[in-house]
N, C-alpha and C positions, 0 to 999 in steps of 0.2 A: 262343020268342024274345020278350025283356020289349021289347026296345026297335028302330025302324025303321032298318035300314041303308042306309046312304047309296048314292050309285050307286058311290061311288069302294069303298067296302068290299064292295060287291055286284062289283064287276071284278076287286079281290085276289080274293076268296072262290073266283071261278071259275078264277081260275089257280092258288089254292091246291089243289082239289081235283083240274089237274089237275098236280098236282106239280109244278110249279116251284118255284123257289128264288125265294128276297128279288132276290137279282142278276137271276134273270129276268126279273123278275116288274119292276123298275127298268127294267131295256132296252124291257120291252114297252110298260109304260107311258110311259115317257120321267119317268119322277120319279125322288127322290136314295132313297137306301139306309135314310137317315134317316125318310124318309116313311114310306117302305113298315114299318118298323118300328114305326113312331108308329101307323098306320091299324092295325096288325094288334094291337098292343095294345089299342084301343080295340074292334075286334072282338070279341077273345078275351074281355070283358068284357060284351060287348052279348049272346053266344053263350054265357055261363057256362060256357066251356071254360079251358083251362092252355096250351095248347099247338096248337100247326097241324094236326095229328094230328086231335085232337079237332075242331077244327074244322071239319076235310071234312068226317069221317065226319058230325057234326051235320049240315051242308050238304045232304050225302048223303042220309039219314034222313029229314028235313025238307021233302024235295024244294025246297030253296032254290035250286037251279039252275035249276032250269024255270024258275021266274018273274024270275030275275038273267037269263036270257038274252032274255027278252022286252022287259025293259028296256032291259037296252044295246042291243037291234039299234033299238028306236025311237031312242033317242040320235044313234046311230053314225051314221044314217042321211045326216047332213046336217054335209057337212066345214064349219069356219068357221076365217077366220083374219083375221087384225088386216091391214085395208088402210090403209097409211102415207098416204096421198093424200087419202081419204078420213075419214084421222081415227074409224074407226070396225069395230070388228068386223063382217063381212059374209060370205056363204054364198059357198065358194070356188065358180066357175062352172068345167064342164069339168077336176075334182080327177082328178089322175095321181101315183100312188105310185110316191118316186121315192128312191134312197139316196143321200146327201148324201158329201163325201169322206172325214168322219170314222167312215163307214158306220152315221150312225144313219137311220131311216127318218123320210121326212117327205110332202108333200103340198104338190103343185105345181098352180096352177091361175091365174082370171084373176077379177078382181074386178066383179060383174055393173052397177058403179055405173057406174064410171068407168074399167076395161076396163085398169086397173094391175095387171101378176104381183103375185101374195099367194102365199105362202110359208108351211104351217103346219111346225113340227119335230113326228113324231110319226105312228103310223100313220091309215089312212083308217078 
C-alpha cells in the first residue's frame, strides 16, 4: 500500500470486507451515497485495486483489518457532540444509544460543561 489511509477509508474498508453494500455502509455511517462513492474511489486508487472485491481481499491479505480495528475503537471510544449553549463541541457525559423517529441511530447524552442535553445523529 503506496499511500496512508484515512480513518474514514480505514471504516469503509472494514464494512467492505465485511460485505456490505454502499446503502449499508451510508446508514451505518450516517453519510450520503455520494460519499461513500467518492471515499471508495479514492481507496480503490490508494489500494491499486478495480473494484470492492479486490479490495477486501487486499485488506484481507494485508492484514489491514487488525490495525483498522485498533484505530477506530481508540476513536470510538469518546462520543462528542456540538453543545448549542455552550458554543462549542464537548465529550457527551452519560452517552445512551437511542433511535430517533426517522429510525436513524443517534446518541443522547448531557453536556459535562454546562449540564445542557447534546444530541449526536449517528451510532456510539
Amino acid at each position: 500500500m503506496s499511500a496512508k489511509l484515512t480513518t474514514r477509508e480505514l471504516e469503509i474498508l472494514k464494512l467492505l470486507t465485511e460485505g456490505k453494500s454502499n446503502r449499508e455502509i451510508t446508514v451505518e455511517l450516517n453519510i450520503k451515497d455520494q460519499t461513500v462513492k467518492n471515499i471508495l474511489n479514492k481507496l480503490f486508487l490508494k489500494l491499486g485495486v478495480t473494484n470492492r472485491t479486490q479490495a477486501a481481499v487486499k485488506a484481507i491479505k494485508e492484514n489491514i483489518g487488525s490495525r483498522m480495528a485498533i484505530k477506530i475503537k481508540k476513536e470510538d471510544t469518546m462520543a462528542t457532540a456540538y453543545c448549542m449553549k455552550c458554543r462549542k463541541k464537548v465529550e457527551i457525559k452519560n452517552p445512551t444509544q437511542i433511535t430517533l423517529k426517522n429510525d436513524r441511530p443517534a446518541v443522547q447524552g448531557v453536556c459535562p460543561v454546562c449540564g445542557t442535553k447534546v444530541l449526536r445523529v449517528g451510532k456510539l
